[in-house]
C-alpha positions as CSV (number, residue, x, y, z in Angstrom):
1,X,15.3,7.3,-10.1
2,X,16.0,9.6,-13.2
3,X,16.7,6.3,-15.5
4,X,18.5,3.3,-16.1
5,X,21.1,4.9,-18.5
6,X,21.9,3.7,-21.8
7,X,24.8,1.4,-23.6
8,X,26.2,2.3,-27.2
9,X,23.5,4.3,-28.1
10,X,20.8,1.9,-27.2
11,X,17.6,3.1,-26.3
12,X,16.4,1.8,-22.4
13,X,13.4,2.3,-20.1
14,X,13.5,5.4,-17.9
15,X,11.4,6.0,-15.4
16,X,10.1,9.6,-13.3
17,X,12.0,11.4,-10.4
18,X,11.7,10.1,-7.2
19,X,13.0,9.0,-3.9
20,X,15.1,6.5,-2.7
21,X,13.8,3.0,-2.2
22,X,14.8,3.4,1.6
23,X,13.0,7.2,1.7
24,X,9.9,5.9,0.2
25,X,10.0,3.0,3.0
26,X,10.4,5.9,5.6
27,X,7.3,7.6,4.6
28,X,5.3,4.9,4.1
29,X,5.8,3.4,7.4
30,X,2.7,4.4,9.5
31,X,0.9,1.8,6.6
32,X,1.0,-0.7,9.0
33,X,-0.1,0.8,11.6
34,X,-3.3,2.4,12.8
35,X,-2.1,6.3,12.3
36,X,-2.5,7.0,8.5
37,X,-2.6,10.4,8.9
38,X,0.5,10.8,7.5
39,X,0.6,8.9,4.4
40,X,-1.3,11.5,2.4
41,X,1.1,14.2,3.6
42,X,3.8,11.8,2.4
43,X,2.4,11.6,-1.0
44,X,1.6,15.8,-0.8
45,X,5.2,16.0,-0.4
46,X,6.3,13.6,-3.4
47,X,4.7,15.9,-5.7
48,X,6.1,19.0,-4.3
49,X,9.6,17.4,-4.5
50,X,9.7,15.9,-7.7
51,X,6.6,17.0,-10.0
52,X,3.1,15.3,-10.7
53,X,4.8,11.9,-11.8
54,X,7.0,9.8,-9.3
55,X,8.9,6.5,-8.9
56,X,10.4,4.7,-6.6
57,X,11.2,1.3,-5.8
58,X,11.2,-0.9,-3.2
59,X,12.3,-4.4,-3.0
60,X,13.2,-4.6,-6.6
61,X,9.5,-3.3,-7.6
62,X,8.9,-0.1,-9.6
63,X,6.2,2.2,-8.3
64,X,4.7,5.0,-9.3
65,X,2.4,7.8,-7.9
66,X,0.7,10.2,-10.0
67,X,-1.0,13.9,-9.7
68,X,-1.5,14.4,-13.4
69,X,-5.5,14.6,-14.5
70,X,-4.3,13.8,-17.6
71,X,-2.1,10.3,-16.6
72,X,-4.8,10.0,-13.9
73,X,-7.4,9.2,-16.8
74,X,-5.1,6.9,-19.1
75,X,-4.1,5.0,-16.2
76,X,-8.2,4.4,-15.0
77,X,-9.8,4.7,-18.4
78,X,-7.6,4.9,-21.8
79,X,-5.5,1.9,-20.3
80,X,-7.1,0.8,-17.8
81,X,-7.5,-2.9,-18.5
82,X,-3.7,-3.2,-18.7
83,X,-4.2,-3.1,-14.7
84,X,-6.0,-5.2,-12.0
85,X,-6.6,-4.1,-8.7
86,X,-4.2,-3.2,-6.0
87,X,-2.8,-4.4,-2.9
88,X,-5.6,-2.3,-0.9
89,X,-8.7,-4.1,-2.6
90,X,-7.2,-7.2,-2.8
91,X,-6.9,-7.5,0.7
92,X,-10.4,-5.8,1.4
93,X,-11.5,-9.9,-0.1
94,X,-10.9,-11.1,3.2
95,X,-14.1,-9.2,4.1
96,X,-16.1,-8.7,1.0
97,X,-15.4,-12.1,-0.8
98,X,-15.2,-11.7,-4.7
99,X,-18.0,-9.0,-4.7
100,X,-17.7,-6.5,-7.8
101,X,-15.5,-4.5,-6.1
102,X,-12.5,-7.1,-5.6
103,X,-13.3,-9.2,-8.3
104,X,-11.0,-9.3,-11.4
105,X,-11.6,-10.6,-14.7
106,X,-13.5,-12.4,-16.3
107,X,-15.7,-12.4,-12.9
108,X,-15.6,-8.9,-12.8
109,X,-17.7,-8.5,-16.2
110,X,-20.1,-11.1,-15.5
111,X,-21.2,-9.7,-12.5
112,X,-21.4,-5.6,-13.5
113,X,-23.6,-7.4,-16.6
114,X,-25.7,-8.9,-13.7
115,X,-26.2,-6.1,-11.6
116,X,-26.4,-2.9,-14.1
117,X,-29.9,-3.2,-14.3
118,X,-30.3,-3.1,-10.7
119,X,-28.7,0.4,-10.7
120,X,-30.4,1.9,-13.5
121,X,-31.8,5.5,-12.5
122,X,-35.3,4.6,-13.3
123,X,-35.3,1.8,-10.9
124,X,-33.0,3.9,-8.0
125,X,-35.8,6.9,-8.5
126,X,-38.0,4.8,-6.9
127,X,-35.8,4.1,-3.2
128,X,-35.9,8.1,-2.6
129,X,-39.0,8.0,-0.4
130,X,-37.5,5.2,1.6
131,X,-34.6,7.2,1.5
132,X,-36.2,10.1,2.8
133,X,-38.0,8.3,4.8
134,X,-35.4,6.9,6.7
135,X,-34.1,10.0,7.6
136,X,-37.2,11.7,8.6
137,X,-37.7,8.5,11.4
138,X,-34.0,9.6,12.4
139,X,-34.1,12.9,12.8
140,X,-37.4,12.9,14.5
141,X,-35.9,12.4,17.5
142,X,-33.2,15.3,17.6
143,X,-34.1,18.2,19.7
144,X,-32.7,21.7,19.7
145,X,-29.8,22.0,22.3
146,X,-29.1,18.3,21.4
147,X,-25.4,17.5,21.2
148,X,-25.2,14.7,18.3
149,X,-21.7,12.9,16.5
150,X,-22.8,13.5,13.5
151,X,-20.6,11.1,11.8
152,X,-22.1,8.2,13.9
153,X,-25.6,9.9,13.7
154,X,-25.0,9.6,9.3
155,X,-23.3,5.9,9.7
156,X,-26.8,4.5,11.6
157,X,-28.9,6.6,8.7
158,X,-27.1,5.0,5.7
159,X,-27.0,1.6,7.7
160,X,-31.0,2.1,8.0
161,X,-31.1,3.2,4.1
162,X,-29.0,0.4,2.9
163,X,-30.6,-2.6,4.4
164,X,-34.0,-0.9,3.3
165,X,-33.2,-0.6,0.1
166,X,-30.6,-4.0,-0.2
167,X,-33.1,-6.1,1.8
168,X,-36.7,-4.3,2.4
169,X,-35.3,-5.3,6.3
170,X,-35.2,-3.1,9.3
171,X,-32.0,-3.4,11.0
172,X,-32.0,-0.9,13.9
173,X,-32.6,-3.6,16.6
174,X,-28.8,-5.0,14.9
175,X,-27.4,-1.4,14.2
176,X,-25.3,-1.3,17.0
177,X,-23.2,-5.0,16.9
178,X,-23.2,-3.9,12.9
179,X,-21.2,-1.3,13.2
180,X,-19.0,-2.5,15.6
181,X,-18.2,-5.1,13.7
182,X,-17.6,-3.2,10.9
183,X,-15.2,-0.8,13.0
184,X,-13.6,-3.8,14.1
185,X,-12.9,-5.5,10.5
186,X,-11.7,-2.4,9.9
187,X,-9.2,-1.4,12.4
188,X,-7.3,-4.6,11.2
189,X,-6.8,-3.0,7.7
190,X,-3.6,-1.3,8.4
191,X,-1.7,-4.0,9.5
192,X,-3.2,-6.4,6.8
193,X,-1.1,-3.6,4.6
194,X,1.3,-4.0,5.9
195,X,5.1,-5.7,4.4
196,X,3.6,-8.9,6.9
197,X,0.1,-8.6,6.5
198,X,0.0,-11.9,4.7
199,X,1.9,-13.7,6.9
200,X,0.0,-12.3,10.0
201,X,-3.1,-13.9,8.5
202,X,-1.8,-17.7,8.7
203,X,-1.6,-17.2,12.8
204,X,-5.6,-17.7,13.1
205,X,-4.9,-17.7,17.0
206,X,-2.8,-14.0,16.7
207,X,-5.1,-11.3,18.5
208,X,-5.8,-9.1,15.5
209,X,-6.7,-12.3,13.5
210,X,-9.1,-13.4,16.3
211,X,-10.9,-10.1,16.6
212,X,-11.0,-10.1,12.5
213,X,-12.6,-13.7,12.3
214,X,-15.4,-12.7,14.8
215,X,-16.5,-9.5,13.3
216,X,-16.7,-11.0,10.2
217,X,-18.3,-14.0,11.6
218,X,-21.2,-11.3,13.1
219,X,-21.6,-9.8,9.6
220,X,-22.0,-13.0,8.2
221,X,-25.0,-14.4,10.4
222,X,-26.3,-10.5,9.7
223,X,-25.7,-10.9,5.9
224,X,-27.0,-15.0,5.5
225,X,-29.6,-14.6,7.6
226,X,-31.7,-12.0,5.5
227,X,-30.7,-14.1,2.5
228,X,-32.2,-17.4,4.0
229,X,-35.2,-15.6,5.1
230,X,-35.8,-14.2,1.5
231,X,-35.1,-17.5,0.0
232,X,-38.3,-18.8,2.0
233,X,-40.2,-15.7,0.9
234,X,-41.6,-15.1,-2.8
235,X,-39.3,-12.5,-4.3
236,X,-42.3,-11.0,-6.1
237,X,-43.3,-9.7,-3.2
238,X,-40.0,-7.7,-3.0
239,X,-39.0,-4.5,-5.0
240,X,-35.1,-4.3,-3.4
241,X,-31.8,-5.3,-4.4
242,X,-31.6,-8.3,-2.9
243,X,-34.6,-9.7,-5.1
244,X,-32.6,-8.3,-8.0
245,X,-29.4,-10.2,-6.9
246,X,-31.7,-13.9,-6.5
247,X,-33.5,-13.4,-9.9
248,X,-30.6,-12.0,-12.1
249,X,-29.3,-14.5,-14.5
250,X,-26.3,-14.2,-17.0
251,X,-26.5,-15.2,-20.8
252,X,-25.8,-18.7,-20.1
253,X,-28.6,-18.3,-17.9
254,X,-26.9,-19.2,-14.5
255,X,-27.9,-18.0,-11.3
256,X,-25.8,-16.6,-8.2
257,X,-25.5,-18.7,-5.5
258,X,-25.7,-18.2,-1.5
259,X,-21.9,-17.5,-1.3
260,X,-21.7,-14.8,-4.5
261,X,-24.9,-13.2,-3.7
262,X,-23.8,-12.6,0.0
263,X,-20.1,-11.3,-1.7
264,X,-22.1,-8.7,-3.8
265,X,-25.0,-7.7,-0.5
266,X,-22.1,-7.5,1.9
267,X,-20.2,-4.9,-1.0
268,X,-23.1,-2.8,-1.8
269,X,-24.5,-3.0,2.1
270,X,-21.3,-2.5,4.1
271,X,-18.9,-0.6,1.5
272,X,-22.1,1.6,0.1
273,X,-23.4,2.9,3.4
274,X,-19.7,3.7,5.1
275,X,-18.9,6.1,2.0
276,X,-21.7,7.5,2.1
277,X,-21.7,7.9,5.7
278,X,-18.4,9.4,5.7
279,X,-19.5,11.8,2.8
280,X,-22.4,13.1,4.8
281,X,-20.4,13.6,8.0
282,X,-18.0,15.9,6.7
283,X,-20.5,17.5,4.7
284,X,-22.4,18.6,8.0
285,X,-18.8,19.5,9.6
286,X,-18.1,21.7,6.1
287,X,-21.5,23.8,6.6
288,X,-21.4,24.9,10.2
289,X,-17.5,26.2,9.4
290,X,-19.3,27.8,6.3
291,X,-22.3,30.1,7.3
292,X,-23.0,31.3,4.7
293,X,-22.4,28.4,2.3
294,X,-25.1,26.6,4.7
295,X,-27.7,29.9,4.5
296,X,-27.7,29.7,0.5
297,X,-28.4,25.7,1.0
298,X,-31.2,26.9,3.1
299,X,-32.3,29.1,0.7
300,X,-32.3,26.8,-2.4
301,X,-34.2,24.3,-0.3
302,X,-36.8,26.3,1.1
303,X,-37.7,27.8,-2.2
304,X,-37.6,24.1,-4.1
305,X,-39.6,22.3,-1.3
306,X,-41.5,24.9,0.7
307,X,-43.3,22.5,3.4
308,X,-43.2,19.5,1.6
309,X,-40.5,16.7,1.8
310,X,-38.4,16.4,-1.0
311,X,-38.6,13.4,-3.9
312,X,-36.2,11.8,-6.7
313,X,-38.5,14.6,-9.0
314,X,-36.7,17.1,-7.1
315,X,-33.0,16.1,-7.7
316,X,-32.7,18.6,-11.0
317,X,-34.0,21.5,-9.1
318,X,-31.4,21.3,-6.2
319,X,-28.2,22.0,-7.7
320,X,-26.8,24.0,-5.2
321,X,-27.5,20.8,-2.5
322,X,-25.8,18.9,-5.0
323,X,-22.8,21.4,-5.4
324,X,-22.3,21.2,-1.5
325,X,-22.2,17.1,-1.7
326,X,-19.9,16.9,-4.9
327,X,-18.0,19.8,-3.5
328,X,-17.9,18.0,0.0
329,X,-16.2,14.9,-1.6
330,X,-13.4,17.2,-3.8
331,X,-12.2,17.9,-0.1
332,X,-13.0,14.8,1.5
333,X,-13.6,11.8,-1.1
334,X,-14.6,9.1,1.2
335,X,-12.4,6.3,-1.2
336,X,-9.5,8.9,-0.6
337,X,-6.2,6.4,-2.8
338,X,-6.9,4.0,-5.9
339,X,-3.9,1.4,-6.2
340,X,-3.5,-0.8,-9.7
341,X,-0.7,-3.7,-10.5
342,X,0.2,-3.6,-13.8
343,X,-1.0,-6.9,-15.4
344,X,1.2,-6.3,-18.3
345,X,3.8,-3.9,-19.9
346,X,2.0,-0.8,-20.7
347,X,2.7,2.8,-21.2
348,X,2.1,6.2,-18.8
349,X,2.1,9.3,-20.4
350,X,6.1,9.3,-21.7
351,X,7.0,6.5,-19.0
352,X,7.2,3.2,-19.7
353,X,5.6,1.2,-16.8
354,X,6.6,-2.5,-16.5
355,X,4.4,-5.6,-15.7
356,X,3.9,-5.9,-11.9
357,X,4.5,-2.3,-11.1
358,X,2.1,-0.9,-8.7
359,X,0.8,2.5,-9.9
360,X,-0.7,5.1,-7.1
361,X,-3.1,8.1,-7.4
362,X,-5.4,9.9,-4.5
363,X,-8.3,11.6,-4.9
364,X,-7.3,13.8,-1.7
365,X,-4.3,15.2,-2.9
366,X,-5.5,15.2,-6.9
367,X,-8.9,16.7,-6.3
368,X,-7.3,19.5,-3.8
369,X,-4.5,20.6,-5.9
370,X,-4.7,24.3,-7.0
371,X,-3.8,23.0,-11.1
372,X,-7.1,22.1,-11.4
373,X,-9.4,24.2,-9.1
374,X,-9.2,27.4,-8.2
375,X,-8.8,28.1,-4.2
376,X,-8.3,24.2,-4.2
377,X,-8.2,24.3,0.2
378,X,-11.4,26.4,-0.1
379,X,-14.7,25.1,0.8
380,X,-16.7,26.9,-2.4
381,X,-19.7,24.5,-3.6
382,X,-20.7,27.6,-6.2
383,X,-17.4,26.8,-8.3
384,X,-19.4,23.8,-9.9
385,X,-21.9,26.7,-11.6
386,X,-19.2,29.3,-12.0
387,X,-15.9,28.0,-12.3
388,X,-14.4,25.8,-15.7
389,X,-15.0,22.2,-15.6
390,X,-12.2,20.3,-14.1
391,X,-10.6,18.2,-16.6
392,X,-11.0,14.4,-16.5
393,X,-9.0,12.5,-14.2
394,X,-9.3,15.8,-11.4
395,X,-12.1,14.9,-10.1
396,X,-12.8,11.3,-9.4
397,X,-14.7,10.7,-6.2
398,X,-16.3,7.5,-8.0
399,X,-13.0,6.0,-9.5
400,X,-13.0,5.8,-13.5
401,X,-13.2,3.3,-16.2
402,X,-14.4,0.1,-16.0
403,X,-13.9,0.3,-12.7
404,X,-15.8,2.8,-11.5
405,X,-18.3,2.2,-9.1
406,X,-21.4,1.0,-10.0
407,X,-23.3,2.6,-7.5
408,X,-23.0,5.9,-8.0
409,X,-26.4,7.2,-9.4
410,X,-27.6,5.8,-5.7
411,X,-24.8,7.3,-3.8
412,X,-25.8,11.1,-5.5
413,X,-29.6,10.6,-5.0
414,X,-28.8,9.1,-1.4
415,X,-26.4,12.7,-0.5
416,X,-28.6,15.0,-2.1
417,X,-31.8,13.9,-0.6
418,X,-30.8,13.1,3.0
419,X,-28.9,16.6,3.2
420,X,-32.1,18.4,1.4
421,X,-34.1,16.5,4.1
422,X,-31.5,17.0,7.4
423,X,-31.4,21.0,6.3
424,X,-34.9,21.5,5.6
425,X,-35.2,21.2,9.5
426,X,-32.1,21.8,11.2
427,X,-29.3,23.9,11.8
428,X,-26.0,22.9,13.1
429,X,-23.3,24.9,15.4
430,X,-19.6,22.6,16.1
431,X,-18.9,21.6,19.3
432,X,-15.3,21.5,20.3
433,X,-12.4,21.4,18.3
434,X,-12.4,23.5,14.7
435,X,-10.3,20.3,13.4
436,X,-11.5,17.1,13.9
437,X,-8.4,15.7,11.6
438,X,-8.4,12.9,8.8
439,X,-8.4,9.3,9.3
440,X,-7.3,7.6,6.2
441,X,-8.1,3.7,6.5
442,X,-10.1,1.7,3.9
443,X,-12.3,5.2,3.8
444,X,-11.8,8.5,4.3
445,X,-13.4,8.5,8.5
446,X,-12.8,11.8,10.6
447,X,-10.3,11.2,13.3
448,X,-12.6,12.8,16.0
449,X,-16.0,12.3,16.7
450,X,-17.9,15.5,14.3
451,X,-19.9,16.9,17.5
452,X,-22.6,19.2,16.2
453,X,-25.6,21.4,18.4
454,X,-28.8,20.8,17.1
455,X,-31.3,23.7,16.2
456,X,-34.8,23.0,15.2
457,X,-35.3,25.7,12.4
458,X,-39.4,26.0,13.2
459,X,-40.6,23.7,15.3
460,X,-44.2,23.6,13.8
461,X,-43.2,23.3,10.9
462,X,-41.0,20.0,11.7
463,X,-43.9,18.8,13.2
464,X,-46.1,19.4,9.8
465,X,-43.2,18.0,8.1
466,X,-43.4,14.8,10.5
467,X,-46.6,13.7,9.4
468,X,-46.1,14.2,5.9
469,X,-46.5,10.9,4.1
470,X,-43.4,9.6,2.2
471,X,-44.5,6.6,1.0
């Protein structure tokens, strides 16, 4: 698609290399389907075919996908209200409602206006001790010579953590049906992308839509439940989100109701903990590959914390923990594709990009490519002291602009602590398979199960650690 030529001099739109409309349908196919492993390699491909901008279009629809930091940033900050979310969030409503993650304009605003204050870093300081303890109550039971899925193991800690810190509620008796629900609202994601997704959903009675309504159906009585039994509690009595979410008002000074408030718990509960999860799983998968990047972890931690669990006061004096986790989601960014719709006419770099063209970027192919980092397929956490600063739009785990996510002070404190806290006591070894392969569905999930054998580092010293108050 070099252009749409031009007539007696006139200038006309052009628009980026590219394939066919029929090419681009060819590599996109597995988008309806559950085996996305492909799609990034598709998009790889694009941009070692025809350069770091590229078009296409399919069924009369421009498209573009970029691999420029530089466009990256325009199109998610510079211009970024020109564009409203894409196909992918749009249909994630189905399960989140109009939290702040699928909500557009002027919704959107209200609602980040609402629930800043609930994110501030004074107030998040004060969930580390429930974050670390949370992890300690975990962990306690592993044993050395224990065989653990680590990536299940982190999906039940940040399900713990979240509903502590979203609800002051223990959910471990509910873990179990949460998360199978949750794997089962997601499995349906594919096909909801695909050309017939919407048409599939008005066939309540079709198989995928049964298994959809139930699981969300299970979140639901999950999600209302703790509501109604907060709204028969005082909230004073309550230092959580959820008491944030009931007493917030906007300037007009109206109030959330049931239906909002469950929108924006089941966003921050459900889409919170699973990146997080997946962050945390691969990080554990990245250090027992990388000895010696895991022995310098060690290091840092032992010197910070010595015998003592670690705190939010600590979070300055563990850079190297934090390296690992920020370099962990360069390689593996658990929201691994932002899409945008252009809402109007509005420019890209050189390219003109019309209204209702859907504009692509990845964070896995961006924040891997060797333009921007140095040994980009390497696993190197001490580039973030050593190496130049990426430039903006390269690295953008969080997404960017006014859209980017509103949790991410928690998410940072969350990673850093829970891996200072895991490592302070434990080594890993893998188990199986040196691959476990990607799974790219709403989240960036490893295809296999990330098998680790535990070690206990000292076991007296665990115990010590045990019984060390965190509260």
């Amino acid at each position: 698609m070099d252009g749409l030529g031009g007539v007696g001099g006139m200038k006309t739109r052009r628009f980026p290399p590219g394939p066919s409309g029929f090419a681009a349908m060819r590599g996109l196919r597995r988008l309806g389907s559950n085996d996305l492993a492909s799609v990034p390699r598709f998009f790889a491909q694009l941009t070692a075919d025809y350069g770091p901008v590229v078009s296409w279009r399919l069924l009369g629809r421009p498209f573009f996908f970029i691999n420029d930091a530089a466009l990256i940033d325009e199109a998610l900050v510079t211009r970024g209200r020109d564009y409203v979310k894409g196909r992918g969030i749009q249909r994630l409503k189905r399960l989140l409602g109009r939290g702040l993650l699928t909500s557009e304009q002027p919704l959107h605003l209200r609602q980040r206006r609402m629930l800043q204050p609930a994110f501030h870093r004074e107030r998040i300081a004060g969930y580390g001790t429930r974050m670390v303890a949370s992890t300690v109550k975990q962990s306690a039971q592993w044993q050395s010579g224990d065989t653990l899925a680590m990536d299940a193991e982190m999906t039940r800690l940040t399900l713990a953590i979240a509903a502590d810190t979203l609800f002051s509620a223990d959910v471990g008796a509910q873990s179990a049906q949460i998360s199978e629900s949750l794997d089962a609202a997601m499995s349906t994601f594919p096909a909801s992308m695909s050309t017939f997704g919407a048409l599939l959903e008005k066939f309540p009675m079709l198989p995928i839509n049964r298994r959809f309504n139930a699981a969300r159906a299970k979140l639901d009585a999950v999600i209302y439940g703790l509501i109604a039994e907060r709204r028969r509690t005082p909230s004073a009595a309550h230092d959580d989100l959820l008491a944030m979410l009931l007493e917030t008002r906007d300037d007009a000074n109206g109030a959330m109701d049931d239906e909002q408030i469950r929108d924006e718990a089941m966003t921050i509960f459900l889409a919170g903990h699973e990146t997080t999860a997946n962050a945390l799983a691969w990080t554990w998968y990245l250090l027992a590959r990388h000895p010696a990047a895991a022995r310098t972890l060690r290091a840092e931690i032992d010197t910070v914390l010595g015998d003592r669990l670690p705190t939010a006061a600590d979070l300055p004096h563990l850079a190297y923990t934090h390296d690992v986790f920020a370099e962990t989601m360069r390689l593996y960014p658990p929201a691994w594709i932002i899409g945008r719709i252009a809402a109007r006419e509005t420019q890209l770099g050189e390219w003109v990009v019309p209204a209702g063209s859907i504009v692509i970027c990845s964070e896995y192919i961006t924040q891997r490519s060797e333009r921007y980092f140095r040994d980009a397929l390497a696993f190197r956490p001490e580039r973030w002291r050593d190496d130049p600063a990426p430039p903006k739009g390269a690295y953008f785990p969080f997404g960017g602009g006014n859209r980017r996510c509103i949790g991410e002070p928690f998410a940072w404190m969350e990673g850093v602590l829970v891996i200072a806290t895991i490592a302070q006591r434990f080594d890993f070894e893998p188990v199986g398979d040196a691959d476990v392969g990607i799974e790219p569905l709403v989240t960036l999930r490893p295809k296999s199960p990330v098998r680790m054998r535990v070690r206990v580092r000292d076991a007296s010293r665990f115990d010590a650690l045990r019984g060390t108050p965190v509260a």
